[in-house]
TIKE-731496 format. One record per residue (C-alpha): residue number from 1; residue in three letters; x, y, z. Coordinates in steps of 0.1 Angstrom, whole numbers. Layout:
residues N
+------+------+-------+-------+-------+
| panu | bado |     x |     y |     z |
+------+------+-------+-------+-------+
|  NUM |  ala |     X |     Y |     Z |
...
+------+------+-------+-------+-------+
end
This chain:
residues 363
+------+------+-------+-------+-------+
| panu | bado |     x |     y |     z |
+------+------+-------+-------+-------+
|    1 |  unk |  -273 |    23 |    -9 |
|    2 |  unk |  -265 |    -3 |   -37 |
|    3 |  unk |  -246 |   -26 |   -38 |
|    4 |  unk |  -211 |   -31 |   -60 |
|    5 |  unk |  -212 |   -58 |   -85 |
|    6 |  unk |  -181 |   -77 |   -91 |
|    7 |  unk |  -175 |   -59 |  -123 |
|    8 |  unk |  -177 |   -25 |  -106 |
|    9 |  unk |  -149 |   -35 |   -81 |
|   10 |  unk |  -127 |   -49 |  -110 |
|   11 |  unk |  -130 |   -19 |  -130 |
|   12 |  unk |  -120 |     3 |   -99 |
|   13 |  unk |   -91 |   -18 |   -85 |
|   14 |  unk |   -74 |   -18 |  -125 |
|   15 |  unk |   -82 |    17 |  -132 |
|   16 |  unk |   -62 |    27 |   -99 |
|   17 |  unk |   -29 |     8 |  -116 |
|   18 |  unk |   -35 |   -30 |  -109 |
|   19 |  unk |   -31 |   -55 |  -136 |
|   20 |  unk |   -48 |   -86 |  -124 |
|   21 |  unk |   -79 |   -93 |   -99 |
|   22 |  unk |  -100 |  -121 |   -90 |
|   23 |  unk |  -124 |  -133 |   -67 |
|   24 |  unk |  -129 |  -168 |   -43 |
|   25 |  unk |  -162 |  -171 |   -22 |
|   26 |  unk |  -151 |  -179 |    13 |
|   27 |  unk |  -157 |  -222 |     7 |
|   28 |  unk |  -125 |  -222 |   -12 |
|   29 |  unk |  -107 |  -222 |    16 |
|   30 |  unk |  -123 |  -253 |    36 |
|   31 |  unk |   -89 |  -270 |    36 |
|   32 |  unk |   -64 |  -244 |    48 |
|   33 |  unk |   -49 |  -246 |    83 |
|   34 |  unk |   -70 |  -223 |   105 |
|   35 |  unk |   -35 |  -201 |   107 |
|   36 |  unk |   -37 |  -194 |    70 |
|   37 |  unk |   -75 |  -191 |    68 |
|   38 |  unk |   -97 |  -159 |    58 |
|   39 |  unk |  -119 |  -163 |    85 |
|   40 |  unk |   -96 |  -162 |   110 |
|   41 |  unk |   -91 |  -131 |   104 |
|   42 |  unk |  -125 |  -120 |    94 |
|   43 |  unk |  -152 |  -142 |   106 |
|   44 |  unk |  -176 |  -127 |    85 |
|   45 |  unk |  -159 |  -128 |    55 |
|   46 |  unk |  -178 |  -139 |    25 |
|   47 |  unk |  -151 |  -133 |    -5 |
|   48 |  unk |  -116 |  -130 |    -7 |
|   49 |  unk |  -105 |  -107 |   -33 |
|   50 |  unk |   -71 |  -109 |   -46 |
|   51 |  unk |   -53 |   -83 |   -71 |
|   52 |  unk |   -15 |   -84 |   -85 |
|   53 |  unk |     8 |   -59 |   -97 |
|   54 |  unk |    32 |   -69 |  -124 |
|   55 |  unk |    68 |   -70 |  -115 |
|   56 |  unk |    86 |   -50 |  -143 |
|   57 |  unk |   114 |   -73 |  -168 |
|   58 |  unk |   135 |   -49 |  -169 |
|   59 |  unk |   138 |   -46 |  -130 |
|   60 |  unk |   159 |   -80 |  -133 |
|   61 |  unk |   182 |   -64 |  -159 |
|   62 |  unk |   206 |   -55 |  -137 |
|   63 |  unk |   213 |   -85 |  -121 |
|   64 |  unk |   214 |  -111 |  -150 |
|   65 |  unk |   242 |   -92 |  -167 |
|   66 |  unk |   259 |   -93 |  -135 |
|   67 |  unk |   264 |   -55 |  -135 |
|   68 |  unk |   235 |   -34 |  -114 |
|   69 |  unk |   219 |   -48 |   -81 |
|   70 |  unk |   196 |   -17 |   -62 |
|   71 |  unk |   168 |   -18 |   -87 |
|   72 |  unk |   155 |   -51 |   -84 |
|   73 |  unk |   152 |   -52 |   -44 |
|   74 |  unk |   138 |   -15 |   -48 |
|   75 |  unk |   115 |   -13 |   -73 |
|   76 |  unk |   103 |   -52 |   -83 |
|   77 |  unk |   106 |   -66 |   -44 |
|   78 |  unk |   104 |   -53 |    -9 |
|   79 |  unk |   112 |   -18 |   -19 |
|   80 |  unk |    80 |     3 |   -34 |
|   81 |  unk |    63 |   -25 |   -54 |
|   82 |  unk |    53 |   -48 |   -20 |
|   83 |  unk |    56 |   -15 |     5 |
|   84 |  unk |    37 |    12 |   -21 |
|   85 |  unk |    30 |     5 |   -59 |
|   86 |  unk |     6 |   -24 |   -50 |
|   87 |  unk |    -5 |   -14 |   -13 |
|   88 |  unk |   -18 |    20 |   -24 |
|   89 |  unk |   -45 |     8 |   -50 |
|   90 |  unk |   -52 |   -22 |   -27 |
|   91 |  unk |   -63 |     4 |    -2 |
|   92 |  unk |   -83 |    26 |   -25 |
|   93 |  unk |  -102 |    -3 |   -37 |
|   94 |  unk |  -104 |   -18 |     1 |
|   95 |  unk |  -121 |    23 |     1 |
|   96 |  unk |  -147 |    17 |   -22 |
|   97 |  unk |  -159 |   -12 |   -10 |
|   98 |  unk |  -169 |     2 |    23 |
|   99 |  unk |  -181 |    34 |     2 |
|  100 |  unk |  -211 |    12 |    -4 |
|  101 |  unk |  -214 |    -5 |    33 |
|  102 |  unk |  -197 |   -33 |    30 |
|  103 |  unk |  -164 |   -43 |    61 |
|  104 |  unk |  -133 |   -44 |    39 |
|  105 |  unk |  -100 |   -60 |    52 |
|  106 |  unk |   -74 |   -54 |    34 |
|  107 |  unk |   -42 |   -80 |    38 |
|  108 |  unk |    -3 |   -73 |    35 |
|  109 |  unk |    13 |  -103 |    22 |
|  110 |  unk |    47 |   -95 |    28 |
|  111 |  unk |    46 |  -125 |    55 |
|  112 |  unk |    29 |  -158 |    70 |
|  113 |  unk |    44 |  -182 |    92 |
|  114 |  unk |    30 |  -218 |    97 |
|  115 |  unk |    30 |  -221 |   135 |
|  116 |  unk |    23 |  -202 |   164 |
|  117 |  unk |    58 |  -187 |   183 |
|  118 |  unk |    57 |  -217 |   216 |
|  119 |  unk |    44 |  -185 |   239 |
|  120 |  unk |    17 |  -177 |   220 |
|  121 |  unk |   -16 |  -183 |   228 |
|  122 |  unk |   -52 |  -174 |   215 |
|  123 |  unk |   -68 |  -145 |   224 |
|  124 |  unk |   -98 |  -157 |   235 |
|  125 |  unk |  -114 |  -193 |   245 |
|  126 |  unk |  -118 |  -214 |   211 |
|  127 |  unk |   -99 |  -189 |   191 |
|  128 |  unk |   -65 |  -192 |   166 |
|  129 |  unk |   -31 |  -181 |   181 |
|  130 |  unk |   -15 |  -150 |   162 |
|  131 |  unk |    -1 |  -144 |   138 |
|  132 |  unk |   -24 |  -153 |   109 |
|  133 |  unk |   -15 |  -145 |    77 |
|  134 |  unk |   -28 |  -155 |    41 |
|  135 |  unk |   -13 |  -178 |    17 |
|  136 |  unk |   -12 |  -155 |    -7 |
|  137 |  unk |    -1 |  -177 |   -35 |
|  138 |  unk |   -27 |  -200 |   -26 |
|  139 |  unk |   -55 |  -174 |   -25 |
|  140 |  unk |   -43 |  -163 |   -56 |
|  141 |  unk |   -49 |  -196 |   -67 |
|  142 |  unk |   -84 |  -200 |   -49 |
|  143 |  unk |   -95 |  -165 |   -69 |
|  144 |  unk |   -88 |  -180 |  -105 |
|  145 |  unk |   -60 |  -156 |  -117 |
|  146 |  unk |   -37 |  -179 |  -120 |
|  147 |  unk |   -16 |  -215 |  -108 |
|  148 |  unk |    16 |  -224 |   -86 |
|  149 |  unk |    43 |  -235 |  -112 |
|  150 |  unk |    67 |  -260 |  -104 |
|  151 |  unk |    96 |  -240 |   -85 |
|  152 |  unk |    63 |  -228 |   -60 |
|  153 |  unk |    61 |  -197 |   -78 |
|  154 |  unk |    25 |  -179 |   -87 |
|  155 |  unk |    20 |  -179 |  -126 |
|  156 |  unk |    -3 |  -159 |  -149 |
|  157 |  unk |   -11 |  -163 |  -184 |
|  158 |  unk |    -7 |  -127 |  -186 |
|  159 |  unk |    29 |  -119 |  -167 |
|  160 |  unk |    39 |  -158 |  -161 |
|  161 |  unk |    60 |  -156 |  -127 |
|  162 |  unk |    62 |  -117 |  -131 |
|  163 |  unk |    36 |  -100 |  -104 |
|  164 |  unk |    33 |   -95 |   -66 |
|  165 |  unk |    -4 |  -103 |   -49 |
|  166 |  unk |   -28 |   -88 |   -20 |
|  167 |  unk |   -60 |   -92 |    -9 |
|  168 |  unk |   -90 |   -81 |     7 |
|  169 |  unk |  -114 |   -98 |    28 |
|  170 |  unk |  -150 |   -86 |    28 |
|  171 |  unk |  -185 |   -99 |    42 |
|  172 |  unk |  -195 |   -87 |     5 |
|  173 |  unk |  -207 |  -117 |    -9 |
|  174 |  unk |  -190 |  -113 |   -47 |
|  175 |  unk |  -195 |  -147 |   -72 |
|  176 |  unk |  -163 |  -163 |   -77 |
|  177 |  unk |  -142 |  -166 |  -105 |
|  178 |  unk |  -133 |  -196 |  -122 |
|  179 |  unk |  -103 |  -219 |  -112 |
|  180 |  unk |   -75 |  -220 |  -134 |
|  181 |  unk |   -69 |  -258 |  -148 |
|  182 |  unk |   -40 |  -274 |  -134 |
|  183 |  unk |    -4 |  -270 |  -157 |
|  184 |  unk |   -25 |  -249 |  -176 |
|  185 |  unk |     6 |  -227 |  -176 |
|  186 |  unk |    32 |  -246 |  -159 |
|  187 |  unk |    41 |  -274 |  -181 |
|  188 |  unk |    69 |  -291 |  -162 |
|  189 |  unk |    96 |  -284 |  -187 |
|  190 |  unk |   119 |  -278 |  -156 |
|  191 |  unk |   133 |  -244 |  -171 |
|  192 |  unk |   132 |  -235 |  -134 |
|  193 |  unk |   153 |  -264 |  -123 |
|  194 |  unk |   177 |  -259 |  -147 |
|  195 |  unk |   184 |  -221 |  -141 |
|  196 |  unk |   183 |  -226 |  -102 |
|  197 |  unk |   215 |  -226 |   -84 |
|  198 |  unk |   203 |  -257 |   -64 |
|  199 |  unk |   169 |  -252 |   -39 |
|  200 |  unk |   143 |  -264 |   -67 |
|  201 |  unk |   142 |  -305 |   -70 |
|  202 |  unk |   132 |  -319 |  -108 |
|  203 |  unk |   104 |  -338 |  -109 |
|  204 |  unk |   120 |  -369 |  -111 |
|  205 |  unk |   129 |  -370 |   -77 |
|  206 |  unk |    94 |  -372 |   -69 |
|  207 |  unk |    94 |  -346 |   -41 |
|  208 |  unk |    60 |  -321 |   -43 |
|  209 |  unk |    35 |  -304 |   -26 |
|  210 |  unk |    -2 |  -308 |   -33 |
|  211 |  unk |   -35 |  -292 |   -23 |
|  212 |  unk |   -71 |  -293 |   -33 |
|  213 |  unk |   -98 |  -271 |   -39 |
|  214 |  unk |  -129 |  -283 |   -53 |
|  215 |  unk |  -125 |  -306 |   -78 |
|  216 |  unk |   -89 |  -296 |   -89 |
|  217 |  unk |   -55 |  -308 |   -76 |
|  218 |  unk |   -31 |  -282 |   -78 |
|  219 |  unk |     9 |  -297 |   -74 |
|  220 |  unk |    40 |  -281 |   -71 |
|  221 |  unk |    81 |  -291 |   -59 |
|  222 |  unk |    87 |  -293 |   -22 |
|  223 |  unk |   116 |  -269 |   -30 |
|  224 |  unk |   144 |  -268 |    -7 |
|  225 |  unk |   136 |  -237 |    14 |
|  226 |  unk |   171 |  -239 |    35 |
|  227 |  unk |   192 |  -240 |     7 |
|  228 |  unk |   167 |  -211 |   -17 |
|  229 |  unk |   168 |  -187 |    12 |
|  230 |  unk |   204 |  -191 |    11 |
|  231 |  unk |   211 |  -187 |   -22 |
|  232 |  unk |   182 |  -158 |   -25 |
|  233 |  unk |   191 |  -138 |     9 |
|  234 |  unk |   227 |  -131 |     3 |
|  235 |  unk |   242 |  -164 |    16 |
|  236 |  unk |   260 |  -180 |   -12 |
|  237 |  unk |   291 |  -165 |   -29 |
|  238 |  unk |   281 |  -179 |   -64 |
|  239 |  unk |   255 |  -159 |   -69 |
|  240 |  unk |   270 |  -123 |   -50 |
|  241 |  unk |   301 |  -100 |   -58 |
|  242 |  unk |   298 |   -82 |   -28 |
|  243 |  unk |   307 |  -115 |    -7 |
|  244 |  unk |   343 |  -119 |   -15 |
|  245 |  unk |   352 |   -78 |   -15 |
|  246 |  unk |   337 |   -83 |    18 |
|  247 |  unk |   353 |  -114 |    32 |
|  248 |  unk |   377 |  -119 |    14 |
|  249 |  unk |   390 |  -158 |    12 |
|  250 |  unk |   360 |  -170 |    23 |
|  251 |  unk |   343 |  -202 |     8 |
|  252 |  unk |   308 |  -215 |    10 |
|  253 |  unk |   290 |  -248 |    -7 |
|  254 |  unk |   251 |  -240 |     0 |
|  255 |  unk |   248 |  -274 |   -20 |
|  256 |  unk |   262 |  -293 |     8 |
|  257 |  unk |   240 |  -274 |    36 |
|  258 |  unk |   210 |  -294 |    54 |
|  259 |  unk |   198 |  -266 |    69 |
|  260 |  unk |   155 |  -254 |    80 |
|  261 |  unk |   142 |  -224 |    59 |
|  262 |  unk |   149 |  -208 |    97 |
|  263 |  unk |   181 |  -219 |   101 |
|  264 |  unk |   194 |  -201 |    67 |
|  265 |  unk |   178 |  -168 |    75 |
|  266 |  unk |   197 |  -171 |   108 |
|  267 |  unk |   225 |  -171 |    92 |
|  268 |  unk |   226 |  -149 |    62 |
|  269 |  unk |   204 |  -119 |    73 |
|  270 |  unk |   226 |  -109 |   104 |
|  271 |  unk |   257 |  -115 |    80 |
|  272 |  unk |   244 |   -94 |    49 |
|  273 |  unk |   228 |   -63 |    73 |
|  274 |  unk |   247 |   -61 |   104 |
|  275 |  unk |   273 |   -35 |   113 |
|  276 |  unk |   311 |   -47 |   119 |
|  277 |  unk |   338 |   -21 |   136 |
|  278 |  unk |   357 |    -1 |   116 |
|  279 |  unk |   391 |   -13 |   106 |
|  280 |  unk |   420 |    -4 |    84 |
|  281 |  unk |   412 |   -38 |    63 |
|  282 |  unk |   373 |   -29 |    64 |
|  283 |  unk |   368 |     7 |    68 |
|  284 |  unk |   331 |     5 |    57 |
|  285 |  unk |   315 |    -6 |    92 |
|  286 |  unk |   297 |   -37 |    81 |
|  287 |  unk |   296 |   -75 |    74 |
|  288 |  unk |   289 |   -71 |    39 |
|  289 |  unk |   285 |   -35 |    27 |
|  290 |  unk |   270 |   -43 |    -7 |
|  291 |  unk |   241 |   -61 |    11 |
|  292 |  unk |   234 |   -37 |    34 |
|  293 |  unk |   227 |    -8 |    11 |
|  294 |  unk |   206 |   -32 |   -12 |
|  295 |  unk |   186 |   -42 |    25 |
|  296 |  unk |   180 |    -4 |    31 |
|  297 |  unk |   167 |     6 |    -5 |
|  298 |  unk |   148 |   -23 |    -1 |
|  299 |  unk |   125 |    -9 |    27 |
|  300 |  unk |   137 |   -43 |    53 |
|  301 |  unk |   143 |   -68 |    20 |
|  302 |  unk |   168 |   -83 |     5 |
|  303 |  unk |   170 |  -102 |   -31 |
|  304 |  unk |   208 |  -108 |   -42 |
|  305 |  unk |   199 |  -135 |   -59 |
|  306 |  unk |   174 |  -122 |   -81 |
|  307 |  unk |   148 |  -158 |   -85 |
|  308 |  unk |   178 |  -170 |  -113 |
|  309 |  unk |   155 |  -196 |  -122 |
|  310 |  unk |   120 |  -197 |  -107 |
|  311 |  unk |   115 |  -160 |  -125 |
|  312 |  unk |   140 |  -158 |  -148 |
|  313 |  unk |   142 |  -187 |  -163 |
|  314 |  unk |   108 |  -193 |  -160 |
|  315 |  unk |    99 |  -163 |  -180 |
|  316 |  unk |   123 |  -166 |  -200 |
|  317 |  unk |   109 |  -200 |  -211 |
|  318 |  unk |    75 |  -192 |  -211 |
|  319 |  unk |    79 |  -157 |  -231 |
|  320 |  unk |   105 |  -176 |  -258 |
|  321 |  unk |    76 |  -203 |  -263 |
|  322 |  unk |    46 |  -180 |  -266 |
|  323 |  unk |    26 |  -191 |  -235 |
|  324 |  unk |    23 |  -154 |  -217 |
|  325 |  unk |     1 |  -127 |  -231 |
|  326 |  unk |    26 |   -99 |  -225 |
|  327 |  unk |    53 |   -97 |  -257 |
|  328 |  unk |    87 |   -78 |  -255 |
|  329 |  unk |    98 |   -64 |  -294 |
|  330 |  unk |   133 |   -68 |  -284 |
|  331 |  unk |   131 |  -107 |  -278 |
|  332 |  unk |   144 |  -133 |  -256 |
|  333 |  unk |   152 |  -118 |  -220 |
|  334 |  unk |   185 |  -142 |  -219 |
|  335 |  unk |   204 |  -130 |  -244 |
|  336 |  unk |   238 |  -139 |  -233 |
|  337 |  unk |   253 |  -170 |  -214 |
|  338 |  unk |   245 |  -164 |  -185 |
|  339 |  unk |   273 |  -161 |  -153 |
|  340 |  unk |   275 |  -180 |  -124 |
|  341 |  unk |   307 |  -178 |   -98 |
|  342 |  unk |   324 |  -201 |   -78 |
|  343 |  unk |   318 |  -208 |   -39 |
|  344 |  unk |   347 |  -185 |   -37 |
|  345 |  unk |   330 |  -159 |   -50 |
|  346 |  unk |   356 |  -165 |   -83 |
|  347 |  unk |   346 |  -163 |  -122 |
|  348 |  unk |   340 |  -197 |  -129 |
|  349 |  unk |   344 |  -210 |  -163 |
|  350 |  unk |   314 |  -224 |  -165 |
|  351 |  unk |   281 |  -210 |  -157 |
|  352 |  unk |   263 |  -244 |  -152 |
|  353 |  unk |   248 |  -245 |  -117 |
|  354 |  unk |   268 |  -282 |  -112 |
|  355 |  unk |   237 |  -302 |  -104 |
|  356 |  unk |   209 |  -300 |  -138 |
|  357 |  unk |   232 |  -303 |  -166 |
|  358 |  unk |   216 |  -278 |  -197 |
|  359 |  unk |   223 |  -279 |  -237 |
|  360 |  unk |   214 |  -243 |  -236 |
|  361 |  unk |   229 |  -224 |  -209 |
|  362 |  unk |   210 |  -195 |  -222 |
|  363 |  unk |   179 |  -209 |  -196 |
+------+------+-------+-------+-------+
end
């Protein structure tokens, strides 16, 4: 039986529907927390192979005119592109791998978390508590495709901040693919900043995250993740209608919450997907109905945000200054000002997010 080459394995994984795939031999990884590492999941794992789907513009549409929320949770997040569009080739590649002999793991992304629950404990004597899970941006990064942009999302020279990523884990040893040079793409013009409603620090305040693999540095803002899940997850009336048709009156700063990444989810998920009793002021039977139905069309997510400014902006910015490969004939994605409510849940007059003055409030 002979073995796959590299090439044979790209041309397989993109003709089944995937746009991006790249390679890191297993050494890449010597600095990740054993938690986040390949080989605890696969000891024997030589390569790590990661591939991206791109997340359609025009699943964003919707929300940035303020008009149209189910498609991006359904078809760009949670919905089919994380649960189907990209898991199915993933799987048929991970199937022609092991066609040719070779153990191959493939690696949902949808989730990692950085410590073991206090109860857990390893499996066996000398081994890593569960649940491990990849870095996914990180491998991404480790495989050459692309680099973490400032607002800590994964950018391409091809999509910019526009794809999801998976991976696969074999003992298949595959040579890697180049590293991607550091602000190579992201040039810290802080279009992220300045379309985020508040979660992404500028780099002036001098607040980042940096990691190392070989000889490159890779650095990106320690965003604020209490105050971006939030603002993302259905927590903060400036960026949701369906907050003050549900509850009505109600008024909410997120810019004035210290709150853990933890904390916030604790807060807005049982509040945007919970059932309420049935009442003549709120005959619909939940907290927030409008979340609810975007959590269920999202297969378990939930994006009411929509990534304002670490996607939008971002590609926005990138597109409108020729930096990403893929080109749009009807121009600019922001074409209008864009709208921003109050922590009422009111039309504000202003669309500025009150923190990162713009000129152009068409970032």
């Amino acid at each position: 039986m002979k073995t796959p080459t590299k090439e044979q394995i790209k041309e397989y994984a993109l003709s089944k529907g995937l746009d991006l795939f790249g390679v890191a031999n297993i050494e890449r990884f010597e600095n990740a927390p054993k938690r986040m590492h390949p080989a605890s999941i696969f000891p024997e794992a030589r390569s790590v192979i990661v591939v991206g789907r791109r997340i359609v513009r025009g699943g964003w549409r919707g929300i940035e005119e303020g008009t149209y929320w189910p498609n991006y949770t359904y078809f760009d997040y949670s919905g089919l592109l994380n649960t189907f569009f990209l898991q199915k080739p993933l799987y048929e590649t991970a199937c022609f791998i092991e066609d040719f002999g070779y153990e191959a793991a493939p690696v949902y992304s949808g989730w990692a978390l950085p410590a073991a629950a206090p109860d857990e404990k390893p499996r066996r004597s000398g081994g890593v508590a569960p649940d491990v899970n990849l870095a996914i941006r990180i491998a991404g990064v480790a495989a050459g495709i692309g680099e973490i942009g400032w607002s800590k999302v994964f950018l391409t020279k091809k999509f910019g901040p526009r794809q999801r990523l998976a991976a696969i884990l074999t003992d298949l040893e595959l040579e890697p693919d180049p590293l991607v040079e550091p602000n190579s793409i992201c040039k810290l013009d802080m279009a992220c900043v300045k379309g985020c409603p508040g979660a992404i620090p500028h780099i002036k305040e001098k607040k980042f995250v940096e990691i190392k693999i070989e000889d490159k540095t890779y650095r990106w803002g320690d965003v604020d993740m209490g105050k971006c899940t939030l603002i993302y997850h259905g927590g903060d009336p400036r960026v949701s209608p369906f907050i003050p048709k549900a509850l009505p009156g109600y008024s909410f700063d997120v810019m004035k919450q210290k709150v853990s990444e933890e904390c916030a989810y604790k807060f807005c998920w049982p509040m945007s997907t919970r059932e309420w009793r049935k009442s003549a002021e709120f005959p619909d039977g939940y907290i927030i109905q409008g979340h609810a139905y975007i959590q269920k069309w999202g297969v378990g997510g939930l994006g009411i945000e929509g990534s304002r400014g670490c996607m939008r902006s971002c590609f926005n910015y990138l597109e409108k200054k020729g930096m990403v490969e893929q080109k749009f004939k009807g121009g600019e994605f922001i074409k209008r000002r864009r709208w921003l409510l109050d922590t009422e849940g009111k039309i504000a007059e202003s669309s500025e997010n009150g923190r990162h003055s713009s000129e152009d409030n068409r970032i």
